[in-house]
C-alpha positions in Angstrom: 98.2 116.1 79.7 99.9 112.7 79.8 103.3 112.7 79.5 105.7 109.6 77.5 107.1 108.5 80.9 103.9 108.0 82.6 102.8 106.0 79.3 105.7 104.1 79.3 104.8 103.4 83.3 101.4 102.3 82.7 102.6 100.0 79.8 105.4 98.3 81.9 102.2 98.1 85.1 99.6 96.5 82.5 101.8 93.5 81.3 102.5 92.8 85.4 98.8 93.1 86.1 98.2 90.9 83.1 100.9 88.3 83.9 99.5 88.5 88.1 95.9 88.7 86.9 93.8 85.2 87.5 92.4 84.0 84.7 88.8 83.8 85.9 87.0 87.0 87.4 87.5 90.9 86.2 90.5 93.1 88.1 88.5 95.9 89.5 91.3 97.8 91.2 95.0 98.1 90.8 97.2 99.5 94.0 100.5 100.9 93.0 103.4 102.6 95.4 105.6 105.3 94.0 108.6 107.0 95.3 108.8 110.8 95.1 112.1 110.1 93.1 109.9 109.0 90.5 108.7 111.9 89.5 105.0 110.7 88.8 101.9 113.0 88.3 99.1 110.3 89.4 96.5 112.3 87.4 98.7 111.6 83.6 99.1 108.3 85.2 95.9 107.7 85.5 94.8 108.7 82.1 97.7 106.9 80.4 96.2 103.6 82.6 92.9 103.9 80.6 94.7 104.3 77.1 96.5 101.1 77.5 94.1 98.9 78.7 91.3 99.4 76.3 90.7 96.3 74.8 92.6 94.1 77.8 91.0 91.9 80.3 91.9 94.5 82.8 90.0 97.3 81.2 87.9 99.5 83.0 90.0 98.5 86.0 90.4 101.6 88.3 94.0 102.5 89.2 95.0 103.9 92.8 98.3 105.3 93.4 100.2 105.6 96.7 102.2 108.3 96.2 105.0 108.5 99.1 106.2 112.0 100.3 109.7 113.5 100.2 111.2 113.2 103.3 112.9 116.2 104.3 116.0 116.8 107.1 117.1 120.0 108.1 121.2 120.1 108.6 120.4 123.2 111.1 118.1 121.9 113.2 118.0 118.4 113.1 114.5 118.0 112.1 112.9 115.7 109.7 109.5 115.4 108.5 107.3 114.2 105.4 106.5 117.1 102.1 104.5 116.9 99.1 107.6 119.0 97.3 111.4 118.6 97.4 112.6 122.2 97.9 111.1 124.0 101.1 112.7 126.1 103.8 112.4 124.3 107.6 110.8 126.7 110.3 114.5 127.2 111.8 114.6 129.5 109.1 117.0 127.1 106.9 116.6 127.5 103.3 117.8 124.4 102.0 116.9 121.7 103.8 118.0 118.2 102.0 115.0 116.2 100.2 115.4 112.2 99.8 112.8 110.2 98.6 112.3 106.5 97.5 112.8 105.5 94.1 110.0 102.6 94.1 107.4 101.5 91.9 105.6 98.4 93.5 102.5 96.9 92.4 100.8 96.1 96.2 97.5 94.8 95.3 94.9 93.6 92.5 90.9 93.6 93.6 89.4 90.9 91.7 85.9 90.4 91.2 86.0 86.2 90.9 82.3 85.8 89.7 82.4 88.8 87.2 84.1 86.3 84.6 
């Protein structure tokens, strides 16, 4: 189920993607990168995307999201290595290894068919 900040995400990414958008030809694809600090669920994102570009120029446009993994360093062992989830326990047997992750939200690309105008 979509949630308000994932609506209020793919608002804020529609009126880039409008403003980026050339005027001739249809946008096809939208790439996005988000930061595990974000706290996105791509799936709600996704849906909320559809909702707010009905009756846009970029409607029917498909979006993609790169979500990036926590990165997670073990104070024990020294280790560090990539996790879908913040809060896991490192193979040294530590249970709480510390999670950062990246706070972006970039728009990387727009596919653009030119002769679909």
């Amino acid at each position: 189920m979509p949630h308000v900040h994932e609506f209020s995400i793919a608002q804020a990414l529609a009126g880039q993607v409008l403003r980026y958008a050339p005027a001739a030809g249809r946008v096809r694809e939208v790439r996005i990168r988000v930061g595990a600090l974000r706290g996105i669920e791509p799936e709600s994102l996704g849906m909320c995307w559809e909702a707010v570009t009905i009756g846009t120029p970029i409607a029917g446009s498909v979006l993609r999201v790169d979500l990036r993994p926590w990165s997670i360093h073990c104070p024990t062992c020294d280790r560090t290595w990539d996790s879908a989830v913040p809060f896991v326990t490192c193979t040294c047997g530590e249970p709480e290894p510390l999670p950062q992750g990246g706070d972006e939200l970039d728009l990387v690309s727009l596919t653009v068919d030119e002769d679909a105008a």
